[in-house]
N, CA, C and O atoms as CSV, one atom per row, in Angstrom:
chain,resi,resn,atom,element,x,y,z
A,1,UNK,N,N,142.787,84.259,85.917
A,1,UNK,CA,C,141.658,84.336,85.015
A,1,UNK,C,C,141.061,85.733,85.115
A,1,UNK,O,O,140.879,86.250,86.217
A,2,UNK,N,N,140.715,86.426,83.830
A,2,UNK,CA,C,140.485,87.762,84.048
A,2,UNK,C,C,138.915,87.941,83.475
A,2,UNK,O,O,138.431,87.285,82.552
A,3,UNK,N,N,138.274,88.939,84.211
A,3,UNK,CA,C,137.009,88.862,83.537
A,3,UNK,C,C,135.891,87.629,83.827
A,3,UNK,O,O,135.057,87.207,83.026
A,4,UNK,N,N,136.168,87.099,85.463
A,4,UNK,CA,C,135.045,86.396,85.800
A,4,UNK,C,C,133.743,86.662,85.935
A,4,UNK,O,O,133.358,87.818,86.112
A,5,UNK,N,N,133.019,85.767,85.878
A,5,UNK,CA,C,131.506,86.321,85.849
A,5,UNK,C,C,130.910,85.195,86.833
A,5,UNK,O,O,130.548,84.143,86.305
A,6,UNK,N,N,130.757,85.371,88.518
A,6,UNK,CA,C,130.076,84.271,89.048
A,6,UNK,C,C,128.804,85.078,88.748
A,6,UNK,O,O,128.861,86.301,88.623
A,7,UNK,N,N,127.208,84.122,88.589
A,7,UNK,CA,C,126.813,83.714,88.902
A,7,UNK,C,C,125.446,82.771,89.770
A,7,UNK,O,O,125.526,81.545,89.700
A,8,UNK,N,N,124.558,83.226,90.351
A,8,UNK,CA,C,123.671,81.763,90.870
A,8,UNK,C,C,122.499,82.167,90.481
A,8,UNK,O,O,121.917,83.148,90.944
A,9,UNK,N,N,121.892,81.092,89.200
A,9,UNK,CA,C,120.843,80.682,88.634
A,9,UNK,C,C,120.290,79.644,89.032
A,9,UNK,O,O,121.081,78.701,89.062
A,10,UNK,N,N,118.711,79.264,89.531
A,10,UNK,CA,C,118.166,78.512,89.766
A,10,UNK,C,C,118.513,77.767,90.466
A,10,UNK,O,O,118.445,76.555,90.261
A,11,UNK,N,N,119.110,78.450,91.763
A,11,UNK,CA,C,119.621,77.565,92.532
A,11,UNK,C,C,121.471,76.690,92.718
A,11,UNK,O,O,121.858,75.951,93.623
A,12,UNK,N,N,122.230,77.182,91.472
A,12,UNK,CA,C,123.182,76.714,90.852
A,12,UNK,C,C,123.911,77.752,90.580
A,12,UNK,O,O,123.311,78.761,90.212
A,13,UNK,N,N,125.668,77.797,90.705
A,13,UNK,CA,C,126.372,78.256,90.475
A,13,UNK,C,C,127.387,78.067,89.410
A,13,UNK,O,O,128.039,77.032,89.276
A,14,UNK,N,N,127.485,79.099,88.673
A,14,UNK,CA,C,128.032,79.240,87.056
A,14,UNK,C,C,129.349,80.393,87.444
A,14,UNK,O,O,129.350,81.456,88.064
A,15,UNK,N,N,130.138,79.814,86.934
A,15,UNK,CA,C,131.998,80.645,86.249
A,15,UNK,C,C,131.629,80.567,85.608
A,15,UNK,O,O,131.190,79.483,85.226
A,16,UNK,N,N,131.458,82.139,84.690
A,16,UNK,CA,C,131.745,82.281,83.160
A,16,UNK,C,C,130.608,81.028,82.373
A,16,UNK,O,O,130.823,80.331,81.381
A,17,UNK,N,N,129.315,81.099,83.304
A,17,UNK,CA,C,128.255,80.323,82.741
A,17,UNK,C,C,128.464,78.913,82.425
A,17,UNK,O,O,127.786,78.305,81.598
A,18,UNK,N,N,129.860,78.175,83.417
A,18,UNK,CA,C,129.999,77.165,83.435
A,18,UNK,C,C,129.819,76.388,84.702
A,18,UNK,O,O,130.688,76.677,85.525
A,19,UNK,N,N,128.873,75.401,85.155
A,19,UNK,CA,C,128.350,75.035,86.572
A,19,UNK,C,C,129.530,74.549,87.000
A,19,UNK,O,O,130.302,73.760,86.454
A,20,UNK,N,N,129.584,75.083,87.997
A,20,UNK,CA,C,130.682,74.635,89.166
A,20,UNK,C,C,131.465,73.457,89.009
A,20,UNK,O,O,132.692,73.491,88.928
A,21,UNK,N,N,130.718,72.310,88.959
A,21,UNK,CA,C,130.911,71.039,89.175
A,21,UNK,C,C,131.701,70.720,88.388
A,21,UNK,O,O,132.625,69.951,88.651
A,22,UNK,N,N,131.423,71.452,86.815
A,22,UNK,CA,C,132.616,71.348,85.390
A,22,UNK,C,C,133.549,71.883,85.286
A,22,UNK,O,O,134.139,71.708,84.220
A,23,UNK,N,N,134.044,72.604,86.085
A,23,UNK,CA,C,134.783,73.376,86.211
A,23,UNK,C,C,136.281,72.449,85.977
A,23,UNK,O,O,136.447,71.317,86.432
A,24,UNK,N,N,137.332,73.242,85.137
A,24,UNK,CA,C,138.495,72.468,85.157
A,24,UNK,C,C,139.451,72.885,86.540
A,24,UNK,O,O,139.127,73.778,87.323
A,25,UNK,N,N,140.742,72.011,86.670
A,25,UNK,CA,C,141.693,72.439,87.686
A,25,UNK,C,C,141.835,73.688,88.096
A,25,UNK,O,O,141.780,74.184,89.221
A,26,UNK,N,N,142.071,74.247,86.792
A,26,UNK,CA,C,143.061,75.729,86.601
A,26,UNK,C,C,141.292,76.271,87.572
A,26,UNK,O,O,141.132,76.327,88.792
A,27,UNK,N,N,140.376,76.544,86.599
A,27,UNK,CA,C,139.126,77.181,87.049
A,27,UNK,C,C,138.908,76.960,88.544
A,27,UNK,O,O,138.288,77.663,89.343
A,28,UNK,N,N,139.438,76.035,88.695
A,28,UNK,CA,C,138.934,75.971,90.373
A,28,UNK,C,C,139.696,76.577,91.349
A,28,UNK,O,O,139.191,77.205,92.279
A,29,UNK,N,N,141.273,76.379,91.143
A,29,UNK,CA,C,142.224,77.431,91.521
A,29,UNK,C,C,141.655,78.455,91.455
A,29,UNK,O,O,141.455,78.955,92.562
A,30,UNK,N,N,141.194,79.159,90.404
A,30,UNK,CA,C,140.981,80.074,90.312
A,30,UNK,C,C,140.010,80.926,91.230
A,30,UNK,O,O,140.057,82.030,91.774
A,31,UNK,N,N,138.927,79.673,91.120
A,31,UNK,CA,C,137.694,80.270,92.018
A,31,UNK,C,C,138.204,80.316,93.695
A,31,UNK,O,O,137.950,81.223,94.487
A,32,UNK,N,N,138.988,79.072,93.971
A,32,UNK,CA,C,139.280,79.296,95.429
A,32,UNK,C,C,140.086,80.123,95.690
A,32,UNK,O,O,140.541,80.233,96.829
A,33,UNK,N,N,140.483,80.975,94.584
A,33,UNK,CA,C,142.128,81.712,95.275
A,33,UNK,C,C,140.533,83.120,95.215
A,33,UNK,O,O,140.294,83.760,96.239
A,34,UNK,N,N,140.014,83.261,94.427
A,34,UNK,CA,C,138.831,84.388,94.893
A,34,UNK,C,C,138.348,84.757,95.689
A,34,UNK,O,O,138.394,85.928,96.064
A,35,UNK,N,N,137.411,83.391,96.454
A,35,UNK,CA,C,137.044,83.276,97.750
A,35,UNK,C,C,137.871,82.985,98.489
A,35,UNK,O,O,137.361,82.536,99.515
A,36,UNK,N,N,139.055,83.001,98.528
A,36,UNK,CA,C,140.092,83.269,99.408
A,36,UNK,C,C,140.571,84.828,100.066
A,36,UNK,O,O,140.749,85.294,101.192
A,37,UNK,N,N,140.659,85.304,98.667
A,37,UNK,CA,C,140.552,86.939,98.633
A,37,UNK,C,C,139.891,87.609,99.257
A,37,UNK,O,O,140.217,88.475,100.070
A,38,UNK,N,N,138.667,87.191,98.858
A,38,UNK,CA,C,137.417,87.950,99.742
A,38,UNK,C,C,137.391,87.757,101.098
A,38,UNK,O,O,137.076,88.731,101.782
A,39,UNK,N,N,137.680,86.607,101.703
A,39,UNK,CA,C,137.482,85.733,103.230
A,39,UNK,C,C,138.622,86.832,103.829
A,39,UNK,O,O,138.255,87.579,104.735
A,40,UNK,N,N,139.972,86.924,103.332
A,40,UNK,CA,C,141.066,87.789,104.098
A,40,UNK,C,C,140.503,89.143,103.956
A,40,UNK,O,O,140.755,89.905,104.889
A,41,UNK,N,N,139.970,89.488,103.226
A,41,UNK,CA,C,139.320,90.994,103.278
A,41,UNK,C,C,137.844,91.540,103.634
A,41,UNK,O,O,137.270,92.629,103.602
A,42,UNK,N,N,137.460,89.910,104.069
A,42,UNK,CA,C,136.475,90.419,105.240
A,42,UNK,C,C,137.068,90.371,106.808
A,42,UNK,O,O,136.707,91.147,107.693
A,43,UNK,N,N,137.955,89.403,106.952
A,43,UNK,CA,C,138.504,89.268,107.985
A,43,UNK,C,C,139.556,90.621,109.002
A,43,UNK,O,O,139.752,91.144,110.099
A,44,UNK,N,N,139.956,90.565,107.473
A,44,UNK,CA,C,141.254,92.571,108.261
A,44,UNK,C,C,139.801,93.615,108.384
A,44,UNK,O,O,139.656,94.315,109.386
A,45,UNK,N,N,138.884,93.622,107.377
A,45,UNK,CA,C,137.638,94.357,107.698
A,45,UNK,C,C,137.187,94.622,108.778
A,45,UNK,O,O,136.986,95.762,109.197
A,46,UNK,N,N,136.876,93.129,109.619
A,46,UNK,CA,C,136.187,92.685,110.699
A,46,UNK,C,C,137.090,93.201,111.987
A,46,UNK,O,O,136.671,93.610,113.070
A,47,UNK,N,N,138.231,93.079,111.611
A,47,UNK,CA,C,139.647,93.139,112.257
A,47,UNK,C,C,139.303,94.736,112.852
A,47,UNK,O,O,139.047,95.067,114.009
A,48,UNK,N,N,139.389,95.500,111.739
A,48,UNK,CA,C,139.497,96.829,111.874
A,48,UNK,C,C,138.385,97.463,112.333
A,48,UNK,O,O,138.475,98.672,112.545
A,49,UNK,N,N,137.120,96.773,112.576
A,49,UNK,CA,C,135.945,97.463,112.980
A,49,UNK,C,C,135.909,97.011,114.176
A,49,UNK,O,O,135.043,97.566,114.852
A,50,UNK,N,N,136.611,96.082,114.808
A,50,UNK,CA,C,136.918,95.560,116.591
A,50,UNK,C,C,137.771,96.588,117.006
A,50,UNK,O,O,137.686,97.291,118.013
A,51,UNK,N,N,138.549,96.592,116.172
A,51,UNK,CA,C,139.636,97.511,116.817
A,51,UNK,C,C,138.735,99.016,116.640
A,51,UNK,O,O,138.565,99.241,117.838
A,52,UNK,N,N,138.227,99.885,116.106
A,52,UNK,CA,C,137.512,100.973,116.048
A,52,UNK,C,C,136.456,100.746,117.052
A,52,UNK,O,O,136.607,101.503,118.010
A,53,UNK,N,N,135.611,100.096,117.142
A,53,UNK,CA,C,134.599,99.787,118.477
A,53,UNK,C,C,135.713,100.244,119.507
A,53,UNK,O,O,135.734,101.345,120.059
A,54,UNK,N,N,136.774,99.072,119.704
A,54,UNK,CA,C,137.461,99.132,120.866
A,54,UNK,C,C,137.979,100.531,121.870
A,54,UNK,O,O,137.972,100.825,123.065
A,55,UNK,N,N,138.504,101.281,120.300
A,55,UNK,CA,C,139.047,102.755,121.149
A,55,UNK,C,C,138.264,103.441,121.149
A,55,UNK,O,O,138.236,104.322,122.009
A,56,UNK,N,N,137.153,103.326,120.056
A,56,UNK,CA,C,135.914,104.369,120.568
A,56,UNK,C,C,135.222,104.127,121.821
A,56,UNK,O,O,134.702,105.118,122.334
A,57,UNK,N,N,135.111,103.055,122.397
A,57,UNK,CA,C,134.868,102.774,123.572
A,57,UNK,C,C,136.031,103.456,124.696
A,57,UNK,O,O,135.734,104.315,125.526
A,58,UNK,N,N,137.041,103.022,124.563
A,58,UNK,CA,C,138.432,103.487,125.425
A,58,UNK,C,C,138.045,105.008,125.969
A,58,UNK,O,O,138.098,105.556,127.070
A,59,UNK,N,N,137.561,105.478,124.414
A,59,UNK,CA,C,138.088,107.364,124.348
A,59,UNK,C,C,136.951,107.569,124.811
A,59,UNK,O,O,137.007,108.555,125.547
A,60,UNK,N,N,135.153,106.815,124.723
A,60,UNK,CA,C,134.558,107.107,125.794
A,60,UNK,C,C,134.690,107.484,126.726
A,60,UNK,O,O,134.206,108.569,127.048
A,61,UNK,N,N,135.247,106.900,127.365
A,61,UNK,CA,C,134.943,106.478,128.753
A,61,UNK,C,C,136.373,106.949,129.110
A,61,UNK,O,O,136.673,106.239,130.069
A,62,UNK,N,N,137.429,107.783,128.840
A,62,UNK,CA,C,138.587,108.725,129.283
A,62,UNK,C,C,137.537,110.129,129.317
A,62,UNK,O,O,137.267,110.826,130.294
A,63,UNK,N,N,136.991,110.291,127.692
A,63,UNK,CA,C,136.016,111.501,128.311
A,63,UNK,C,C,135.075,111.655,129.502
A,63,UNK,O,O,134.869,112.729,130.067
A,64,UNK,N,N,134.493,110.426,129.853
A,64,UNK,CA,C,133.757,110.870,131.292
A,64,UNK,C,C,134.489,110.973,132.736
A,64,UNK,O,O,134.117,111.425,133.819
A,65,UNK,N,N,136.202,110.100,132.104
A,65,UNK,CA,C,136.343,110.886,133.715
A,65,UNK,C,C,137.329,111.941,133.817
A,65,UNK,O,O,137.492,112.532,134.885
C-alpha cells in the first residue's frame, strides 16, 4: 500500500482516515508489516548504539592505561 497516512485523532487511530478496527485483511497486513519495519529498525538502531557505547568505553579506558 503506497501513500499511507496513519493518524491518531481523539484518541483513535485512522489508515488513510479509516479507524483501525475497519480495516480490511490486505490493510492490516499492511499496517503490521509497517510496524514491523519500524520495530527491526529500532532494534539494529538500539543494536548499534550498544555496540558504540561499548567500544567507546573499551577505547576509554586503553587510553588511560
Amino acid at each position: 500500500m503506497e501513500g499511507m497516512t496513519i493518524k491518531l485523532e481523539d484518541g483513535k487511530w485512522f489508515l488513510n482516515n479509516k479507524p483501525f478496527e475497519k480495516l480490511s485483511p490486505n490493510e492490516q497486513q499492511c499496517l503490521d508489516n509497517f510496524f514491523a519495519n519500524i520495530k527491526h529498525g529500532l532494534e539494529k538502531a538500539n543494536a548499534r548504539l550498544k555496540n558504540l557505547k561499548s567500544n567507546n568505553y573499551k577505547f576509554k579506558n586503553n587510553e588511560n592505561n
